[in-house]
C-alpha atoms as one frame of an Amber mdcrd trajectory, in Angstrom:
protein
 133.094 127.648 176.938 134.023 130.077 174.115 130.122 130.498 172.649 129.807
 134.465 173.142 133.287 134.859 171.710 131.577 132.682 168.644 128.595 134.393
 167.896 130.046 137.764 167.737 130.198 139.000 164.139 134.072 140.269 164.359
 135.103 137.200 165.294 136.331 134.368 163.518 136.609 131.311 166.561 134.142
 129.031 164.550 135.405 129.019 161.362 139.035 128.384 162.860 137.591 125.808
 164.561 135.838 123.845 161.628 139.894 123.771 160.282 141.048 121.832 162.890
 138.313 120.018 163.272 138.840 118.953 159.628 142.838 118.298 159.846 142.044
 116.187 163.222 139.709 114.255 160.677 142.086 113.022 158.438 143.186 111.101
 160.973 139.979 109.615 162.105 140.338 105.580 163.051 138.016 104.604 165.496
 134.272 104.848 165.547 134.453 106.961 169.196 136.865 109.552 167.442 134.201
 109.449 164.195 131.116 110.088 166.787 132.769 112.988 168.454 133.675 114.435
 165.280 129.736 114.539 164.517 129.135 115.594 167.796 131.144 118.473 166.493
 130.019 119.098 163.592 125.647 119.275 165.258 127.069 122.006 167.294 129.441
 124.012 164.543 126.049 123.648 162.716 124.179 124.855 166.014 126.346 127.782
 166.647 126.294 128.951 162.965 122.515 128.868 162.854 122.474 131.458 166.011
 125.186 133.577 164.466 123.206 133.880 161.344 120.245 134.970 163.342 121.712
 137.409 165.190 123.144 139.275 162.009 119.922 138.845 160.160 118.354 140.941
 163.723 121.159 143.471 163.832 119.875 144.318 159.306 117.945 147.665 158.895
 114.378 146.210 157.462 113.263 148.613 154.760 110.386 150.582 156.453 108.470
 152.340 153.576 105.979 154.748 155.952 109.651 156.307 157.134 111.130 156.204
 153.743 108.132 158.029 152.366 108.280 160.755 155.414 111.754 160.932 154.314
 111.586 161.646 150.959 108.620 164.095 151.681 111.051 165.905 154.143 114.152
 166.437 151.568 111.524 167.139 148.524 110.783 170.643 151.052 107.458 169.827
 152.195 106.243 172.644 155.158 104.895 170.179 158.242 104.126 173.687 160.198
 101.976 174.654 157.513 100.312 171.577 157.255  99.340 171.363 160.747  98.163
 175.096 161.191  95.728 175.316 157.945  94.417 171.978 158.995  91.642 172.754
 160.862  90.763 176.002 159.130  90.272 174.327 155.331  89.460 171.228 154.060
  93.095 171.647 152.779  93.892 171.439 148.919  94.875 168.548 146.566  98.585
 168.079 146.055  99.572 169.222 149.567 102.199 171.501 150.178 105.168 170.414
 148.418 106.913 173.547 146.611 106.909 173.676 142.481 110.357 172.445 142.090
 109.783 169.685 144.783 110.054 166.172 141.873 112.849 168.378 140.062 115.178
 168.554 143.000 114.097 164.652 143.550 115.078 163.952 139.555 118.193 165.693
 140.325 119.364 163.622 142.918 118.393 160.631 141.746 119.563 161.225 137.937
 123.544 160.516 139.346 122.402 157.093 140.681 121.336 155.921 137.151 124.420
 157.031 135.205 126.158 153.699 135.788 126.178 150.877 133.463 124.876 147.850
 134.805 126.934 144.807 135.741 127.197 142.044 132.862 126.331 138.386 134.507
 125.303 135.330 133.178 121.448 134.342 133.763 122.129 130.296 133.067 126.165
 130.488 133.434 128.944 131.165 131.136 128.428 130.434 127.522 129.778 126.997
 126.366 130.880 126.040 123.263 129.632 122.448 123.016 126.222 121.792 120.861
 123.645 120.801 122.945 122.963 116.686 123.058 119.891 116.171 120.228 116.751
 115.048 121.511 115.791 111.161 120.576 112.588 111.508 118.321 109.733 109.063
 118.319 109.406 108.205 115.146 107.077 105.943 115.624 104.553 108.498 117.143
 105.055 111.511 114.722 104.272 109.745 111.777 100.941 108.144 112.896 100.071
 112.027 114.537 100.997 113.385 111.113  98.964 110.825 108.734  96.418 111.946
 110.606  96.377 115.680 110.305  97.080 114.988 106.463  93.937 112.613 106.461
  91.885 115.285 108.292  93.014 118.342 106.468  91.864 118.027 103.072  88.754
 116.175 103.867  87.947 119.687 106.221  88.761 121.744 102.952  87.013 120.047
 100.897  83.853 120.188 102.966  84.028 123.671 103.435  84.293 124.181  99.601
  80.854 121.699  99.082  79.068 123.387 101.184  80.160 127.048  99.564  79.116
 125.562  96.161  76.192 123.797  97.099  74.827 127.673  99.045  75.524 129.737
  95.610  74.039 127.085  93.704  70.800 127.684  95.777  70.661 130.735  95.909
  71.282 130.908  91.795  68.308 128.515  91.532  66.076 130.467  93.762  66.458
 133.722  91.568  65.999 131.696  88.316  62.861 130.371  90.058  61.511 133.824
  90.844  62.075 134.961  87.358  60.506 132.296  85.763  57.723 132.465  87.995
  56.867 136.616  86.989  56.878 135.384  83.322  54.640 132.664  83.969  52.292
 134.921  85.253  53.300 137.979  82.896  54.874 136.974  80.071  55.108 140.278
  78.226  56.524 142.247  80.899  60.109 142.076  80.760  62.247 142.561  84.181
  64.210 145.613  84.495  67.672 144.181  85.392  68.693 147.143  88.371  64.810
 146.139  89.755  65.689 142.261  89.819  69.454 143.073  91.410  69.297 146.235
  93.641  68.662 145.733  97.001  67.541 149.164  98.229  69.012 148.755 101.801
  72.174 146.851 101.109  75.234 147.598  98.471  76.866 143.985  99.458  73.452
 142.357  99.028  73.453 144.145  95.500  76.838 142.919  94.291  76.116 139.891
  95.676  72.550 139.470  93.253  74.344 140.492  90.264  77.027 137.671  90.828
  74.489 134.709  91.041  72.064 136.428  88.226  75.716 135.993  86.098  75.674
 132.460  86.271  71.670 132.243  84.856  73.202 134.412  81.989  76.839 132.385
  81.574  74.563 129.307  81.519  71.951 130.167  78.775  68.643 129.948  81.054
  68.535 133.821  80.902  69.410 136.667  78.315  69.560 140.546  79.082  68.020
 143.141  75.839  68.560 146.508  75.939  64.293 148.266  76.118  63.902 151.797
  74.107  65.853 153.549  76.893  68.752 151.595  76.400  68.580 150.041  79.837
  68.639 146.560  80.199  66.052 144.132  80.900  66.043 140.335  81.809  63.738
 137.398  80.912  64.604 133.599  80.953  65.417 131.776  77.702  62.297 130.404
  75.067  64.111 127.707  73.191  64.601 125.504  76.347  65.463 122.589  73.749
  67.763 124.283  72.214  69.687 125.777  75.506  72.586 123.366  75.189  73.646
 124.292  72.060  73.216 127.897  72.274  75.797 127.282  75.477  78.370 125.405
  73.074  78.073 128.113  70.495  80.115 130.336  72.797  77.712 133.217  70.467
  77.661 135.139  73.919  79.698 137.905  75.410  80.643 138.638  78.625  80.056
 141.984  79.983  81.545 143.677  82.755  79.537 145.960  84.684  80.605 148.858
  86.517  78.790 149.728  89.982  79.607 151.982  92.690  78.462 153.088  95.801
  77.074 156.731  94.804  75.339 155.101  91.634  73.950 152.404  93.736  72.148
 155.336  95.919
């Protein structure tokens, strides 16, 4: 009887109504009073459903073709202008917006952002109380964590073999190629920058001299200094005797200084 009194936004009929229907409750005894009271309550819910509509209809949607034709119109753009030099030009880019148009907008906006912004909670209030610990699977953490400590240093020491083993090569393959020129020449001696320098690469070059350092730390090469005071190279004679010319410790280490200007 009362639904248009209901719906309308100023009013207040339903939610008086849910009261009483909610003191006339309490009283509730019999199961025709307790079906009438849902009866009720599917057409409160009913009626609230249609009043919600109807304010959702009666909200200004957000229209951003008028809000931009707005903004245009209080940032002084000249419409009349626009529409007579249409036709005559292809027109020019940036419109016709006057040179102070985005400082009057910053003006106007600026007072809007002078507020602080309200404080609020993104998960609630803070409380005090330590959170409940987790139960850990012991069980299951140990056996994952044998096995990274299993895997780990078996990885390492893979990687550290195989670094070895490649310098060792490569040591034996320049031994190799300077026992191989005295074979064939034995009273030529090497010039050491000739054997080491790689003409195209200064890494390459440092590289050389560190693996021709381990033929000279471990006996099966010596360096001489020729007439010019340069040095030269050539592999060991007394093979039989290498092993105690390397427990001697009669050699010295030299350290040798190389940049990359010299190297050029």
């Amino acid at each position: 009887e009362n639904r248009e009194d209901m719906l309308s936004s100023k009013s207040n009929r339903l939610t008086e109504a849910l009261e009483e229907a909610n003191k006339l409750f309490s009283g509730v005894s019999c199961a025709r009073e307790a079906a009438l009271d849902a009866q009720f309550l599917v057409l409160a819910s009913n009626l609230g459903k249609e009043k919600a509509n109807e304010l959702r209809s009666e909200m200004t949607a957000f229209d951003s073709l008028a809000f931009a034709e707005d903004l245009l119109t209080f940032m002084g753009i000249n419409r009349i202008e626009v529409e007579e030099n249409d036709s005559d030009s292809e027109g020019t880019s940036g419109g016709y917006l006057p040179s102070n148009a985005w400082h009057k907008l910053g003006e106007e906006t600026e007072k809007y952002f002078r507020r602080a912004p309200s404080f609020h909670y993104m998960l609630g209030s803070f409380k005090s109380d330590p959170p409940v610990p987790r139960q850990r699977i012991e069980r299951q953490k140990k056996a994952t964590g044998g096995e990274e400590k299993r895997a780990m240093p078996a990885q390492l020491k893979k990687m550290e073999e195989s670094h070895q083993e490649a310098t060792e090569k490569e040591v034996e393959r320049i031994l190799g190629l300077l026992q191989t020129h005295f074979k064939n020449d034995p009273d030529t001696p090497i010039s050491f920058f000739d054997l080491v320098i790689d003409p195209n690469s200064f890494a390459r070059t440092v590289e050389n001299i560190f693996h021709v350092s381990f033929i000279i730390r471990d006996g099966f090469a010596r360096l001489k200094l020729d007439d010019d005071k340069l040095p030269i190279i050539e592999p060991s004679k007394e093979n039989a005797g290498g092993e105690d010319d390397r427990s001697t410790g009669a050699r010295n280490q030299v350290v040798i200084s190389l940049n990359h200007q010299e190297w050029k």
